[in-house]
N, C-alpha and C positions, 0 to 999 in steps of 0.2 A: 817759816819764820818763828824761831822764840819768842815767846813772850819777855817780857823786859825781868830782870832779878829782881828778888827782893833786898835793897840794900838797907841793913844796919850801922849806921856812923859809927866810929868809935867815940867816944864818953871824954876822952883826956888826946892828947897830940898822937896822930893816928901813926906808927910804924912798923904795922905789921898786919896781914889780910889772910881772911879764912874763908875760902869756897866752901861752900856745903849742897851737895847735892842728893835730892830728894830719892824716895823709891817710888817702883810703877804706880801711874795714877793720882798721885801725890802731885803738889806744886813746891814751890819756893817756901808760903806760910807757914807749910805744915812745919820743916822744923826751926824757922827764923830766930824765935823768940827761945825755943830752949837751947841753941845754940849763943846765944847775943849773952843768955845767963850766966853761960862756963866760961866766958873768954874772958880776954883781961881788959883793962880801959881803951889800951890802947891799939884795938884789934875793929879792924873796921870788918861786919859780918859778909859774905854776898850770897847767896841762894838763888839761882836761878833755877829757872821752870822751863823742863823736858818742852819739847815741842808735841802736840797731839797728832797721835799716828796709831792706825790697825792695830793692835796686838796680836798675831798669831795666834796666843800662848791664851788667850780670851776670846778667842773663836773670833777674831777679826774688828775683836769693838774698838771703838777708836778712844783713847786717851794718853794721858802724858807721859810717854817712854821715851830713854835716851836712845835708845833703839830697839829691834824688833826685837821679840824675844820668842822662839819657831817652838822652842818644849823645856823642861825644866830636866835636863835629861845630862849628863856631864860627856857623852863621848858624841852627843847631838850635833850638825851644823849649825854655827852661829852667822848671827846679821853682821861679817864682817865686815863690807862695806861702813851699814851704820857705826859702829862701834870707831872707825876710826872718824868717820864725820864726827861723831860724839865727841869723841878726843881732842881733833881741832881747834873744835868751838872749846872747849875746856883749855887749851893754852892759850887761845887767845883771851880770854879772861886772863892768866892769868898773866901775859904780856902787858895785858891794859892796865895792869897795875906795876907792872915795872915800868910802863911809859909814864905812870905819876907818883913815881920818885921811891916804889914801893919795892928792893929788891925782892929776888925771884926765891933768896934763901929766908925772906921774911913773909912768904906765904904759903899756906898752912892748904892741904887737901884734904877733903872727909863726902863721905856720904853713904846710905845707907842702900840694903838689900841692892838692885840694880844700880843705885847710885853709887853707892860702896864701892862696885866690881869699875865703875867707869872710875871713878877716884884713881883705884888702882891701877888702873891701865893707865891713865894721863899722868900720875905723877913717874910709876917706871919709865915713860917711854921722852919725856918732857927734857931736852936738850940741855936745861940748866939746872944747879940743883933745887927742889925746894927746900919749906923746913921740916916736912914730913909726909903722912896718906894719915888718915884715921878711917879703916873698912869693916864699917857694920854688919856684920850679921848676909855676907856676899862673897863672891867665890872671884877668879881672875880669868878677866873673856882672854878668846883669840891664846889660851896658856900653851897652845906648839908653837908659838912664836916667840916662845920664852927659852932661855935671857936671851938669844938673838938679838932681840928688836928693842932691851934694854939701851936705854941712856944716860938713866940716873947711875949717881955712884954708889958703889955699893952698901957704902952703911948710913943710904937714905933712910930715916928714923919711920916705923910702919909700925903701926900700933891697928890690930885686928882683932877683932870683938863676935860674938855670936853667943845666943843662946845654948844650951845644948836640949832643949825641947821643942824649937824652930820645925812647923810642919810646913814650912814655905820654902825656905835654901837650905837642904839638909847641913846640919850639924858637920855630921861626917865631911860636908864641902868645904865647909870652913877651917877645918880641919887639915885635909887635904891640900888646900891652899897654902897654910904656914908650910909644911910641911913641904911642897915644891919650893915655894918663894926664898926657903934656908938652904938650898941646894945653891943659889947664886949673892943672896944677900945676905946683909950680917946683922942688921940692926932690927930685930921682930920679934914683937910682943905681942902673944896671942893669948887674949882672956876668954875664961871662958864663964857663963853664969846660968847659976843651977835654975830650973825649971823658969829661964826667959825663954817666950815663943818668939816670934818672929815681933820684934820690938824693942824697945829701948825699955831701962832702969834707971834707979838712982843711981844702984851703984857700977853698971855703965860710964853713966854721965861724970859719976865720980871722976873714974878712972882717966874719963876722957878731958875733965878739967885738967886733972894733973899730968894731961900728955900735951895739952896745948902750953901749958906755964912751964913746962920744960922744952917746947919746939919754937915756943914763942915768948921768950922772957920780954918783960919790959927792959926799954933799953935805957939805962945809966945817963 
């Protein structure tokens, strides 16, 4: 069972919604408030909190993962299973906001390191369009089922972020990523920032303000 999101109301007349989901170990908190900072008035935040489970990849400890993670390893077996549970629950979110009145192109995906890679998975594979992914500093699970098991249309707006000093999800992975993900999509912007470790910046955040006020203008 999930623990419940952490929700941020929007500020002004709410029409448009941003998922953000965390990295291992993390909850909902950790990024609520510096994401509630970038958005615009009218952007209601959600942040939900991974459910706690073993980590492999932590020798079995148990805390907040979207799913199992077996090695940090890029041609390793992944917790497919999990990954697509992962997913699920991530569109139904963001159905629950199309059921109140929030189209599905007026909600925004992001999240970081593991959460990043689930971002990306849920918004490619997600039936309708969104307004875009924002993927920190995280690579793209389950990627031999790509673009196969693509849904979105192709020049869903993907804005992908990474350090290049990350001793956590190699550099090179994120790297890697753009790099497959332009073989089927058209719409991707990969930053890159000089000596960021495995973390966020200003000028990140920057960047990432001005991907939401272009993926999510206020609406007239």
């Amino acid at each position: 069972m999930e623990p419940n999101p952490v929700i941020i109301a929007a500020t002004a007349k709410q029409t448009a919604s941003l998922i953000f989901l965390h990295g291992l170990g993390d909850t909902g908190h950790g990024w609520a408030s510096t994401i509630a900072a970038i958005r615009g008035p009218h952007v209601k935040v959600i942040c939900p909190t991974a459910a706690t489970m073993p980590v492999t990849l932590n020798l079995g400890f148990r805390m907040p993962s979207w799913f199992d993670l077996r090695t940090l390893d890029a041609t390793a077996p992944e917790d497919e299973e999990g990954i697509l549970r992962a997913t699920n629950l991530i569109h139904g979110l963001i159905s629950e906001e199309v059921k109140a009145g929030i189209p599905a192109h007026r909600v925004l995906l992001g999240g970081f390191s593991q959460g990043g890679a689930l971002a990306l998975h849920a918004a490619l594979t997600y039936p309708e369009r969104v307004a875009g992914v924002m993927a920190l500093s995280c690579w793209l699970p389950r990627h031999a089922h790509f673009p196969n098991c693509v849904k979105a249309p192709s020049d869903l707006p993907i804005f992908q972020a990474h350090g290049d000093c990350d001793p956590v999800v190699p550099f090179k992975w994120g790297q890697m990523t753009a790099s497959f993900l332009k073989t089927f999509m058209k719409n991707i912007e990969f930053n890159t920032y000089q000596g960021l470790t495995h973390s966020s910046s200003e000028a990140e955040l920057k960047d990432m303000r001005a991907f939401i006020e272009r993926t999510l203008p206020a609406m007239t």
